[in-house]
Each structure stands twice: as structure tokens, then as C-alpha cells.
C-alpha positions as CSV (number, residue, x, y, z in Angstrom):
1,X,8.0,1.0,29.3
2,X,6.9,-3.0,30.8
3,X,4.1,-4.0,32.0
4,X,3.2,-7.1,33.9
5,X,1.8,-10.2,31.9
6,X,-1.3,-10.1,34.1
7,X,-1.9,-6.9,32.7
8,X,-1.4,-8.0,29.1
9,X,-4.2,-10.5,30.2
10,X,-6.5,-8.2,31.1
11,X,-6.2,-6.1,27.6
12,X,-7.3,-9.5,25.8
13,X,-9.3,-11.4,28.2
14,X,-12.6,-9.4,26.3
15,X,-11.9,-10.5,23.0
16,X,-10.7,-14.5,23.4
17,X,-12.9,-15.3,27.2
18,X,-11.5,-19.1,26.3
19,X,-8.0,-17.1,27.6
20,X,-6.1,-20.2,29.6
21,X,-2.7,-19.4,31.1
22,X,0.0,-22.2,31.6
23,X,3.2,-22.1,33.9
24,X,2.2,-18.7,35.0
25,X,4.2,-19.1,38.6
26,X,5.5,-15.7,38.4
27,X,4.2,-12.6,36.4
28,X,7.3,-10.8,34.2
29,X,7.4,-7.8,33.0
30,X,6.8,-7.4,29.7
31,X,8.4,-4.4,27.5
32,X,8.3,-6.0,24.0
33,X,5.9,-8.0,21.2
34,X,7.4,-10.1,18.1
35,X,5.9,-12.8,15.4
36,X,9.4,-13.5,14.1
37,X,11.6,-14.8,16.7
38,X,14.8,-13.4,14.8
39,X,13.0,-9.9,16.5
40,X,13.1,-11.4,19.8
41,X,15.2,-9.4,22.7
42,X,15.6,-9.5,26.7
43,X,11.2,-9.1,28.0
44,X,9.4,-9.8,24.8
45,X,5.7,-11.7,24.2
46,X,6.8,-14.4,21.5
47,X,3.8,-14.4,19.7
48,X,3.3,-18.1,17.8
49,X,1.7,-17.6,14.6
50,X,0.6,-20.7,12.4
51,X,1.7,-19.2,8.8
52,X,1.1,-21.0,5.1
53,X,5.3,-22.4,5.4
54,X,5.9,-22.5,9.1
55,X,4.2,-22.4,12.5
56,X,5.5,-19.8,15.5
57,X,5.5,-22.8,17.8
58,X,8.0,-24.4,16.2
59,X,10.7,-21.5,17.3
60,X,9.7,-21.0,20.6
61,X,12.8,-22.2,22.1
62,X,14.9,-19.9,19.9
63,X,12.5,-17.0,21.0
64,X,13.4,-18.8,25.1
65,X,17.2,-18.7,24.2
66,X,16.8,-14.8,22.7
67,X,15.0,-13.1,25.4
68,X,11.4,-14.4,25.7
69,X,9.3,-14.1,28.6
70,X,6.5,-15.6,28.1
71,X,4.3,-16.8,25.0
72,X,0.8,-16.3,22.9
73,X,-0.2,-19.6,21.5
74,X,-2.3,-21.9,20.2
75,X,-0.7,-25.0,22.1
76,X,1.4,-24.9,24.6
77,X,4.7,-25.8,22.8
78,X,6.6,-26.8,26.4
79,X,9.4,-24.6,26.7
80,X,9.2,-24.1,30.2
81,X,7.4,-20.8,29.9
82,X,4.3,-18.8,30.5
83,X,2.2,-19.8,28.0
84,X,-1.0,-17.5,27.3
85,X,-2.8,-20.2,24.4
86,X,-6.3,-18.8,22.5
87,X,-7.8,-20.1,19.7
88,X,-6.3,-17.7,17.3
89,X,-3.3,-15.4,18.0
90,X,-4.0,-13.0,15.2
91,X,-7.2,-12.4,16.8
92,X,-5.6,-10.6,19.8
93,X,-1.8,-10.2,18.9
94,X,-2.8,-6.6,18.3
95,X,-4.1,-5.7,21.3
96,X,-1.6,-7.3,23.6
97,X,0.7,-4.8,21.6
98,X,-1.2,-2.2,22.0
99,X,-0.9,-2.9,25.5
100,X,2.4,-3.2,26.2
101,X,3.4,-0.1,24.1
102,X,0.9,1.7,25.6
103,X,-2.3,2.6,23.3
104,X,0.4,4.6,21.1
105,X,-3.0,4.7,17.9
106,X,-5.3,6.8,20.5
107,X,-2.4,9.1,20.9
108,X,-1.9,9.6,17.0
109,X,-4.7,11.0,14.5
110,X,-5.0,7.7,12.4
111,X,-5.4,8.4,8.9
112,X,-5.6,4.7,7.0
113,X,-5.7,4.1,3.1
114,X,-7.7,1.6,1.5
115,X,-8.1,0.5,-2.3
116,X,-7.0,-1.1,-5.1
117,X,-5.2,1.7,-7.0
118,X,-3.6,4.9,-5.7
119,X,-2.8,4.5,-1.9
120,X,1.1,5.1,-2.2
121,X,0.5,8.3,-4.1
122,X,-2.5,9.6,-1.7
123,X,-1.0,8.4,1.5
124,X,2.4,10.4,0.3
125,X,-0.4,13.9,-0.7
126,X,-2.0,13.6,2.5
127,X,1.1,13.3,4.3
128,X,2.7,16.4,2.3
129,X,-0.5,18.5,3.8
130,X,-0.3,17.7,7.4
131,X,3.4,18.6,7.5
132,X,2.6,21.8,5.9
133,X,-0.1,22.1,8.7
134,X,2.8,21.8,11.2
135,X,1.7,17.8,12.6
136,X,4.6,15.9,12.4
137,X,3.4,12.5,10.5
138,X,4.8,9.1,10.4
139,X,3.7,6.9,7.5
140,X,3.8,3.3,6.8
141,X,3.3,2.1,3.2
142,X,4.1,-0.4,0.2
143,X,7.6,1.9,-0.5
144,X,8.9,3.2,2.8
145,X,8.1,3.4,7.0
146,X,8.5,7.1,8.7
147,X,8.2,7.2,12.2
148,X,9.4,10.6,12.2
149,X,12.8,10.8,12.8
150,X,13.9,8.0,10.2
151,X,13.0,6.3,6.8
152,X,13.6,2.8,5.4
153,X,12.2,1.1,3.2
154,X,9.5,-1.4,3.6
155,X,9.1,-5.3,3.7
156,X,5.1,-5.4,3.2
157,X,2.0,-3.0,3.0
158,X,0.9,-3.6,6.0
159,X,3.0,-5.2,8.4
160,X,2.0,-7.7,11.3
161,X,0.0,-6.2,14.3
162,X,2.7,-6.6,16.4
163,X,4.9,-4.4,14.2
164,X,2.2,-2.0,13.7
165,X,2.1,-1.3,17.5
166,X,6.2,-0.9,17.4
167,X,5.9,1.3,15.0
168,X,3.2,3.8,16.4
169,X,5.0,4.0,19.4
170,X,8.0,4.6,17.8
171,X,6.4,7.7,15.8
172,X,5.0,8.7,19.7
173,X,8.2,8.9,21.0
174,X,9.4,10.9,18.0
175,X,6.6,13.6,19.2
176,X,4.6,12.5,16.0
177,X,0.7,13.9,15.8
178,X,-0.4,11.8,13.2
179,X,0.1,8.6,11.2
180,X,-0.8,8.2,7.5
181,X,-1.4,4.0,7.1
182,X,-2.1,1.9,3.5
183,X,-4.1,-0.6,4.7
184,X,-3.9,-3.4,2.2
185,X,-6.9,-6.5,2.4
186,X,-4.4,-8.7,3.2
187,X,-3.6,-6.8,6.3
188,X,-7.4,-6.2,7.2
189,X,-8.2,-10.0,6.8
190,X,-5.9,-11.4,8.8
191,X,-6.1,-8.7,11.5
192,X,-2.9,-6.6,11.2
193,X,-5.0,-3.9,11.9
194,X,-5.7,-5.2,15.5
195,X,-5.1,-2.6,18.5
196,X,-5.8,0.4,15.9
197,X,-8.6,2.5,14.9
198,X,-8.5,5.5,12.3
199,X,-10.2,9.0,12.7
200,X,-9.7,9.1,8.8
201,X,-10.4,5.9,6.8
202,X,-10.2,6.5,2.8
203,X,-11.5,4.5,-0.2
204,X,-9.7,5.1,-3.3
205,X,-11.3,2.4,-5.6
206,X,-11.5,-1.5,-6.3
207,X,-10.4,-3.3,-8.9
208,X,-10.2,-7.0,-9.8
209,X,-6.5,-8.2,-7.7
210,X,-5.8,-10.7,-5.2
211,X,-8.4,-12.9,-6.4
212,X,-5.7,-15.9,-5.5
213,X,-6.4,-15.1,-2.1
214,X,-10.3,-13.7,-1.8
215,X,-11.9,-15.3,-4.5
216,X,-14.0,-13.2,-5.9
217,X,-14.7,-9.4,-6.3
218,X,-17.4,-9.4,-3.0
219,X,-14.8,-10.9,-0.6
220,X,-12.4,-8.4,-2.0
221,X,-14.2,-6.0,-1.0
222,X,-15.7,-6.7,2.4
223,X,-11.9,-7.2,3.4
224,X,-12.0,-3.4,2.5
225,X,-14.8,-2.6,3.9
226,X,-13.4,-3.6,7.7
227,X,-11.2,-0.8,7.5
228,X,-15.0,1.0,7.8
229,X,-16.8,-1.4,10.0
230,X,-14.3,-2.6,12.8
231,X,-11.1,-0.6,12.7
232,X,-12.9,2.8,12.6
233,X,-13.5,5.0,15.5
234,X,-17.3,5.8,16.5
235,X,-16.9,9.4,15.5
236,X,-14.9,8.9,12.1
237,X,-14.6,11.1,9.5
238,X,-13.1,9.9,5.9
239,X,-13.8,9.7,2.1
240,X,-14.6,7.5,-0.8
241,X,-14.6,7.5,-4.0
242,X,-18.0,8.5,-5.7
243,X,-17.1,7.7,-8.8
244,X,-16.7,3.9,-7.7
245,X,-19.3,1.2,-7.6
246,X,-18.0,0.0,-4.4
247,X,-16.8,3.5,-3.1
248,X,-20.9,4.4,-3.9
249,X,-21.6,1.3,-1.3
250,X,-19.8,2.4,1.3
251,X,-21.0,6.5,1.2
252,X,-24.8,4.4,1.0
253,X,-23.6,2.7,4.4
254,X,-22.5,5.3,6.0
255,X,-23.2,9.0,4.9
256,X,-22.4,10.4,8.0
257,X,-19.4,9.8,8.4
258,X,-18.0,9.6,4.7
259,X,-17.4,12.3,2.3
260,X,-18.0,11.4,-1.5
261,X,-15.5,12.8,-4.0
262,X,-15.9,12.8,-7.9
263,X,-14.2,13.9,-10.9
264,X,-17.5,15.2,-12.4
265,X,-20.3,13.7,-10.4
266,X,-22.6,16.9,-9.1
267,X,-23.9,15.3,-5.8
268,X,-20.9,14.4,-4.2
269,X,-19.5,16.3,-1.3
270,X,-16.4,17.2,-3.2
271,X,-15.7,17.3,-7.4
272,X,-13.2,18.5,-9.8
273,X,-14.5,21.1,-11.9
274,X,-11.3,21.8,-13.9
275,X,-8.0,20.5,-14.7
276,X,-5.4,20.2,-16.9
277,X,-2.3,17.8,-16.3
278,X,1.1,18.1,-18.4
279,X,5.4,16.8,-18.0
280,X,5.5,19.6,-15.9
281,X,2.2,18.5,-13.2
282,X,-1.0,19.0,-12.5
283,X,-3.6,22.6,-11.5
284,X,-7.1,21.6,-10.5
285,X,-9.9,22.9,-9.1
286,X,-11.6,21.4,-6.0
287,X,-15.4,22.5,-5.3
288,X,-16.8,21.2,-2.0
289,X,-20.6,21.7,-0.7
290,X,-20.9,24.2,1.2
291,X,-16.6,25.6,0.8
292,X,-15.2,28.0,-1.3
293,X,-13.0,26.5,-4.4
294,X,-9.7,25.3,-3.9
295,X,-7.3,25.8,-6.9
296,X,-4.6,24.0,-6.6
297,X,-0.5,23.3,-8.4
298,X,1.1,20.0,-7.9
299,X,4.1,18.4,-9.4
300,X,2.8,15.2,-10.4
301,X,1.4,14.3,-13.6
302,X,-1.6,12.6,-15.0
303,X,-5.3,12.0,-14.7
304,X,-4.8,9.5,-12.2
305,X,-2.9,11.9,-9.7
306,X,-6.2,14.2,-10.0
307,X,-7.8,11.8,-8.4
308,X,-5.0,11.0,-5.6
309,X,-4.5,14.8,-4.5
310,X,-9.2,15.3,-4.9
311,X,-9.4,12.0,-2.1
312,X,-6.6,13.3,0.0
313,X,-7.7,17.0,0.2
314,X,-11.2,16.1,0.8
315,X,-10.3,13.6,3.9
316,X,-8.2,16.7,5.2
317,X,-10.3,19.6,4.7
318,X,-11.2,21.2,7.7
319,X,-8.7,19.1,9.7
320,X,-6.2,21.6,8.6
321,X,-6.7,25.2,7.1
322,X,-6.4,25.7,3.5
323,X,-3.4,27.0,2.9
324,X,-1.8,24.4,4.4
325,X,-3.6,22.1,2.1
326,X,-2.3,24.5,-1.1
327,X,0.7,24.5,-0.1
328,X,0.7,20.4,1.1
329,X,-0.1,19.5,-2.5
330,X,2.4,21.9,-4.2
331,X,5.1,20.5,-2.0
332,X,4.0,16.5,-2.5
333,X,7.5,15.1,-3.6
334,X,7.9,12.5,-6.3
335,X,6.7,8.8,-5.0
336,X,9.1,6.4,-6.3
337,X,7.5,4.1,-8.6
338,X,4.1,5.7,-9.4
339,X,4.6,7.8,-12.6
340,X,8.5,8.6,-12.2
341,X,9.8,10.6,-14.7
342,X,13.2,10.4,-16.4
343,X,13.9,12.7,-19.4
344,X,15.9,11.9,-22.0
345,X,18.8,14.0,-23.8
346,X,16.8,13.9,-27.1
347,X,13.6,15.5,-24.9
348,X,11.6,11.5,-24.9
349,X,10.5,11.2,-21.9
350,X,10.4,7.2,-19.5
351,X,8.0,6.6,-16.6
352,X,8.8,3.6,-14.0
353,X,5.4,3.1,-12.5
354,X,3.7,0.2,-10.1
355,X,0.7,-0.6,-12.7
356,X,0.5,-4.4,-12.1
357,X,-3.7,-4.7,-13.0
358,X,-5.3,-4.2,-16.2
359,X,-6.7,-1.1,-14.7
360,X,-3.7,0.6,-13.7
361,X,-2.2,-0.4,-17.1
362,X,-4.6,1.0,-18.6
363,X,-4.7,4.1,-16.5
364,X,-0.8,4.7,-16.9
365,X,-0.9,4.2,-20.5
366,X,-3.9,6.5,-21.3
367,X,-2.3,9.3,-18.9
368,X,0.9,9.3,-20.7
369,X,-0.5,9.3,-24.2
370,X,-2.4,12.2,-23.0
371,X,1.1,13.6,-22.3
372,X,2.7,13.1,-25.6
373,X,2.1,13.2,-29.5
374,X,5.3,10.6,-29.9
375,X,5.0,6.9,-29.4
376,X,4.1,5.4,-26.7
377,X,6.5,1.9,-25.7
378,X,5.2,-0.2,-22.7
379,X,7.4,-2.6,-21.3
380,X,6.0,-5.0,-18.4
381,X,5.2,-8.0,-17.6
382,X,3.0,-10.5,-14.5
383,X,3.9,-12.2,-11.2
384,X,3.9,-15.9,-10.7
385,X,1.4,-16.9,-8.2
386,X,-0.7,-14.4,-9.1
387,X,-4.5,-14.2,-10.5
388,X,-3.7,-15.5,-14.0
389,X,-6.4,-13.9,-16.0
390,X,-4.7,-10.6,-15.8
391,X,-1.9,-11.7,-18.2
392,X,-4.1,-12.0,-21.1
393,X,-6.4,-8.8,-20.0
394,X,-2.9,-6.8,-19.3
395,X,-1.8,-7.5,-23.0
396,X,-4.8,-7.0,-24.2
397,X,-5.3,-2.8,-22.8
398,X,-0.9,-2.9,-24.0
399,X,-2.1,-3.9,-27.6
400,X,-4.8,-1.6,-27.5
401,X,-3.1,1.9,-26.0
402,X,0.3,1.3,-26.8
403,X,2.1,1.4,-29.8
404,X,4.7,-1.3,-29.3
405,X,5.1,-3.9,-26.3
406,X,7.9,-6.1,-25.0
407,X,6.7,-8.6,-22.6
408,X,9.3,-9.1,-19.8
409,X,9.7,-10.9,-16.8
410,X,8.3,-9.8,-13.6
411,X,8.8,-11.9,-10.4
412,X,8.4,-15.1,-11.8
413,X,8.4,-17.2,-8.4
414,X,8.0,-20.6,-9.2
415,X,6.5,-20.3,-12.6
416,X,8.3,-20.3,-16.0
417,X,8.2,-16.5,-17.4
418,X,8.2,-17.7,-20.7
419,X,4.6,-19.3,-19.7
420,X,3.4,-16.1,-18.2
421,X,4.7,-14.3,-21.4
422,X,3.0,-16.3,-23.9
423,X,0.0,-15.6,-21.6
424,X,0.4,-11.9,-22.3
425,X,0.9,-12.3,-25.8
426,X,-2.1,-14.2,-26.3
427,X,-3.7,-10.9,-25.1
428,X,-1.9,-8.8,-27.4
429,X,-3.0,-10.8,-30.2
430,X,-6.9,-10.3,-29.6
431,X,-5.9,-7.4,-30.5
432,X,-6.4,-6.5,-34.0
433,X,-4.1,-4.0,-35.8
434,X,-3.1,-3.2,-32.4
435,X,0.9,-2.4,-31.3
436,X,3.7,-4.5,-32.7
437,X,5.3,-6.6,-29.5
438,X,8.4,-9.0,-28.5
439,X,9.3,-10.8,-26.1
440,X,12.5,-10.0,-24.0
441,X,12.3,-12.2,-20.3
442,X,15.9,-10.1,-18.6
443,X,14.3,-7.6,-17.7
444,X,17.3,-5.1,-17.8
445,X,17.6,-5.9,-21.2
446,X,14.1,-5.3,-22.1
447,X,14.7,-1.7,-20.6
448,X,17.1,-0.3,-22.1
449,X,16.0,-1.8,-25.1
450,X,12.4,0.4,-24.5
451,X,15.0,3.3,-24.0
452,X,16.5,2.6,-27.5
453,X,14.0,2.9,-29.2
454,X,12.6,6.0,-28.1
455,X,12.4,9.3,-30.5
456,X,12.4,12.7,-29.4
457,X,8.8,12.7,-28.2
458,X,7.9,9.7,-27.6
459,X,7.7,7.9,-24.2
460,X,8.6,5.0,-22.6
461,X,6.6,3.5,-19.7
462,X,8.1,0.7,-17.5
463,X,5.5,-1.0,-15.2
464,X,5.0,-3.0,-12.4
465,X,7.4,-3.2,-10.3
466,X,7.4,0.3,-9.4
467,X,10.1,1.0,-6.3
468,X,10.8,-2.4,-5.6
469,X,14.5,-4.0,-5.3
470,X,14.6,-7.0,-6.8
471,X,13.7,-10.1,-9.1
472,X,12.1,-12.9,-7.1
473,X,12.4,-16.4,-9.0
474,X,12.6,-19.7,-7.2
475,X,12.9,-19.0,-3.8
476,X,15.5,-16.2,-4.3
477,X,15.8,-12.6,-4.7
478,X,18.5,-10.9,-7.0
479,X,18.7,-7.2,-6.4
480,X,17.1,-5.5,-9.3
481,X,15.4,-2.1,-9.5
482,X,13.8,-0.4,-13.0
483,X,15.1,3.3,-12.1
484,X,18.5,2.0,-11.5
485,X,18.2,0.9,-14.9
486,X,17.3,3.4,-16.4
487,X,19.7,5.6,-14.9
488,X,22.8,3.7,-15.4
489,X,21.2,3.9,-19.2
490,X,21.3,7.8,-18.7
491,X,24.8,8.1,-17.7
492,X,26.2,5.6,-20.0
């Protein structure tokens, strides 16, 4: 569908009242919204965006030459067309979207992931369970986009605004019910979010991360918190995690419309009161006030799954019936990245998992020496550009729960890995009579030389980069992925 440019006005003429419109002498019809002007076709809003490396305005005549209507600015950059400039374009980018593809999130039942740790996995559970309730469910994530009819694999958590809105009414056309959104801070800070509100909004947990770009832990977590506070719907329904100091906030805020969940806690809404994890998955059982038990069988492994499939069945229950929640979580397929399992000919077992915090190191690495009475090899290392005082604490939790280390490279960007490996080492050696460690910076190479040392037994886990494709150093990507090293490994 289009819609006139006056009536894109009107949907953002609330939210930005210093609106001013400039070579407006006719009114076009609008049928599309980009950022990037290389997404610009016949009838699109070029939306300028001022970014950290470039500035929107500066490709507005490429967006003119592709297609482009008409503009949203902050300065009228004089390419001869209608120019809608506001003081800030993220502000309303969302809703002029939302506009012109025609409220697709009121049409959907918005289910939206927050947290540190664990969205992939829960967003993939809670998916599982609407499909096995019959509601066809589009998801957008870290790993892949659905909108129902096709999957590909993703560029960012949480893509800009204007995306969002193309992709919500591409899962509308494709007679979708329901979306299931990771909602990363990044994305609620800098209002990708914009033109959506969620029915469901879920808090997994928060952990120190992205302290480059919020500072400290508070800022962290009032980027969160929006998810809660302006992207929610009046009547909302979700869950946190009880178990959480900042999960406990938010169920203190609002206790009406947030279900607490625990993994032992007795005055939560919903609690695990048994479980048992092995190679082969997980069986738990769910107890929720004023419910009869859930016992449930899922093939993922590990403590930290427990906790994925508890927060996703308690944010469904009642939304769907119960046995399509049993059946949901029995059916959740393996997530690539997060706890993948490859077994080896002489019965070792290697995990390629996304654990890129000192918490998530350590959560992998306890789970899988749960798992095991081998040896435990980690092999991993820490992003340029990243908060630095995680290399030191992530060698330190490798010292301490594994029982040898090699320190790789891991998207280096424009710092030296070897620095960010002696970084990690100096962890490892706080460590006293903690595991044995080298240093191997290609990556591949420290792989299969994890695999080669492996018993019958013992386990291998290779962390954080998870699904993703490549190695980013210096500007440039070189296609790279863990499983597909590991795999070649296998078959040679």
C-alpha cells in the first residue's frame, strides 16, 4: 500500500510539534521507508540519519537518483525534494514506518526479549510453543529473521526502526499471528523500537556488557527497562527473572503486569522444583501459583537452558493451552551457537556456544562440567572495541573451571589480538594452580587443536562467536565460522 506524505505528517506531528516541511508543492505517495539509501526504490521516505562514520544527509541525492520521494531530516540537504526536517529522526523514523506500512505491530501479538544472557535460546522456546499452538510466528533475532514464509540470517539484534516496520508487515502479509523480537539496549536507546509496542515483554537477566556504550551497570539497565516503560502496551503481560537483582526491580515496579520466575525462589509466580539436565537434554518441572505442574522434555542441554525454557513457558502460559506448551518445548530445535553439540568418534563431546561475558563463560563452562567426568578444554577469546575489563575477568572464570585454555582471537577490529590475549592471560594467571593455557591467535587452528586434544570423555567448548560468519579485523571481514570448523575437522 502508499499513503500520502501529508498523512505520514499527521502520524508524527504528536511526537516532534517543531515538524517544518520544505518544498512540499505536491503531496506523493509514499509506499516505502529506508535509513540506507542502497535500500532505496521507486516511493520511498529517505530517512537521513546522523551515524558515528557517516550522516544520511550526505546520500540524499543517491536516495533522489534511486527512487526517493521525499525526505526525514535534520537539515534540509537541497536536493530538490520534500523535506520533512525534526530535531531528531530516530525519534519518529518508527512511526512514520509504522505509518506507511500500516500499524503491521497492532496486528501481531508482540512478544519482545530483553537481557543480557539467553534471548536467542528463549526467543527460539517461545517461538517453538506458539507454532505448536497453531500461531504462525515471525521472529527477529541476533542469528536469523522469519517473517513466515522465509529465513535468513541476520545483520544486527535489533535492526533500525524503519526495518522493524518492513519486517512486521512482511510477517502480516505472510498471515503471521505473532512476532517473537530480541530487543537488544542498543536498539531500545536509540529508538529502533519506535512504532511498536509488545503484549509480552521478558527480562531474562543483566550482566556487566556494553559498558563501552552505557557506562555503567544503571544505564545498562534503564536502556532495558524501556522495553517496560515506553514500548509496552497498557494492558501488558510478561516475565522477569526473580532470581535477578534487576529482574527483582522491575517485578517491584510493576507487579501487575509481570510474572516472576525462579529456579528455587518460593514467592515467585513460577519456580522449578526439579530438574535434571544431561548430552541427551533437559526434564523439569514447572510449578506456577495457582496452576497445576508442568513436567516437561526438551532437547537442549544444561542449567542455563532451564532457565530459558522456565521464562518462556511462564510468559506463554495461559496464552496458549498446555499441551501446546509441552509439546513447544519438546520440539524447540537446536539454536546455532548456544550450546551446539558435536560428538566425536571416540564419544568426547565439543560445544560452539555465544558466551562472550564472564558470566556466560562461566555459565557454559560450569554446565558442561556438569555434563562430563573428562576434561574440560575452553577455547575463546575478546572483541576489540569492547569493555576491556572482561578479558582479564574471562580468563580468570577459564583458569578457574577449565582444565586447559587456549586464548584465541576473536574479532580483533582495530586492536592487536596479541594485546587482547595477553589481557586474558593475565587473568589466567590470578589463577593459582588453575588450568594449563596457550596462546594460538588463528583461530581455526586453535580449534582443531582443542579437538586434538580431546579424550573419550572429555569436552571441548568453543565460545563466543556462537553462529556468526566471520573474522572482523581492520575494517574487513573474512568469512569464518566455529561449526564449520569443527565439522570439516569431523569429516577429515
Amino acid at each position: 500500500m502508499s499513503i500520502k506524505l501529508s498523512e505520514v505528517l499527521a502520524a508524527i506531528r504528536g511526537r516532534t510539534p517543531s515538524l517544518e516541511v520544505r518544498n512540499a508543492a505536491e503531496d506523493p505517495l509514499i509506499g516505502d521507508v529506508a535509513s540506507d539509501s542502497r535500500q532505496v526504490g521507486e516511493g520511498t521516505l529517505f530517512c537521513c540519519i546522523r551515524g558515528e562514520r557517516s550522516d544520511g544527509h550526505d546520500y540524499a541525492m543517491e536516495a533522489r537518483e534511486r527512487g526517493a520521494l521525499a525526505l526525514l531530516c535534520e537539515r534540509d540537504p537541497g536536493v530538490g525534494l520534500p523535506a520533512v526536517v525534526v530535531p531528531s529522526v530516530r525519534d519518529v523514523m518508527g512511526d512514520a514506518a509504522a505509518a506507511v506500512y500500516d500499524r503491521p505491530a497492532e496486528k501481531l501479538l508482540m512478544v519482545g526479549v530483553t537481557g543480557t544472557n539467553g534471548k536467542t535460546t528463549t526467543t527460539y522456546v517461545l517461538r517453538s510453543i506458539l507454532q505448536a499452538a497453531g500461531v504462525r510466528t515471525g521472529l527477529l533475532g541476533t542469528i536469523v529473521e522469519s517473517d513466515g514464509a522465509e529465513e535468513h540470517d541476520a545483520t544486527r539484534t535489533t535492526p533500525e526502526s524503519c526495518v522493524v516496520q518492513r519486517r512486521l508487515a512482511d510477517m502480516v502479509r505472510n498471515r503471521c499471528a505473532a512476532c517473537v523480537m530480541e530487543t537488544s539496549s542498543h536498539g531500545l536507546t536509540l529508538g529502533r523500537l519506535r512504532g511498536a509496542s509488545y503484549d509480552v515483554p521478558v527480562f531474562t537477566n543483566l550482566n556487566p556488557e556494553h559498558l563501552d556504550f552505557h557506562k555503567e551497570m544503571e544505564d545498562y539497565f534503564q536502556a532495558k527497562r524501556l522495553l517496560f516503560t515506553r514500548y509496552a502496551k497498557p494492558d501488558f503481560l510478561g516475565a522477569a527473572n526473580g532470581d535477578d537483582p534487576y529482574g527483582r526491580r522491575l517485578l517491584e515496579e510493576a507487579p501487575e503486569h509481570l510474572r516472576g520466575f525462579s529456579m528455587a525462589a518460593e514467592d515467585t509466580f513460577a519456580r522449578v522444583s526439579q530438574w535434571s539436565t544431561s548430552l541427551r537434554g533437559t526434564e523439569m518441572r514447572v510449578e506456577m501459583r495457582g496452576m497445576s505442574p508442568l513436567d516437561l522434555t526438551s532437547p537442549l542441554s544444561g542449567e542455563f537452558n532451564v532457565w530459558n525454557i522456565l521464562c518462556a513457558v511462564t510468559a506463554l502460559r495461559g496464552r496458549v493451552s498446555d499441551e501446546a506448551i509441552v509439546h513447544g518445548v519438546a520440539l524447540t530445535p537446536q539454536v546455532p551457537g548456544r550450546l551446539e553439540r558435536y560428538v566425536l568418534s571416540n564419544g568426547a563431546c565439543c560445544f560452539v556456544d555465544f558466551a562472550h561475558t564472564p558470566a556466560a563463560l562461566e555459565s557454559l563452562l560450569t554446565t558442561v562440567r556438569a555434563l562430563t567426568k573428562g576434561r574440560v578444554v575452553s577455547v575463546f577469546g575478546h572483541g576489540g572495541g569492547r569493555y576491556p575489563l572482561n578479558r582479564p575477568a574471562l580468563g580468570r572464570v577459564a583458569g578457574e573451571l577449565a582444565d586447559h585454555v587456549i586464548v584465541t582471537m576473536d574479532n580483533p577490529r582495530d586492536e592487536d589480538p596479541a594485546k587482547i590475549a595477553g589481557e586474558i592471560e593475565a587473568g589466567i594467571a590470578e589463577v593459582r594452580d588453575g588450568a594449563s593455557h596457550e596462546v594460538i591467535l588463528d583461530r581455526g587452528e586453535a580449534v582443531r587443536r582443542g579437538l586434538e586434544l580431546l579424550s573419550g570423555g572429555d569436552v571441548l567448548t568453543v565460545s563466543g562467536k556462537g553462529p556468526e560468519r566471520y573474522l572482523e579485523r581492520c575494517g574487513k571481514r573474512t568469512p569464518y565460522s566455529d561449526a564449520e570448523t569443527v565439522q570439516a575437522w569431523l569429516r577429515a
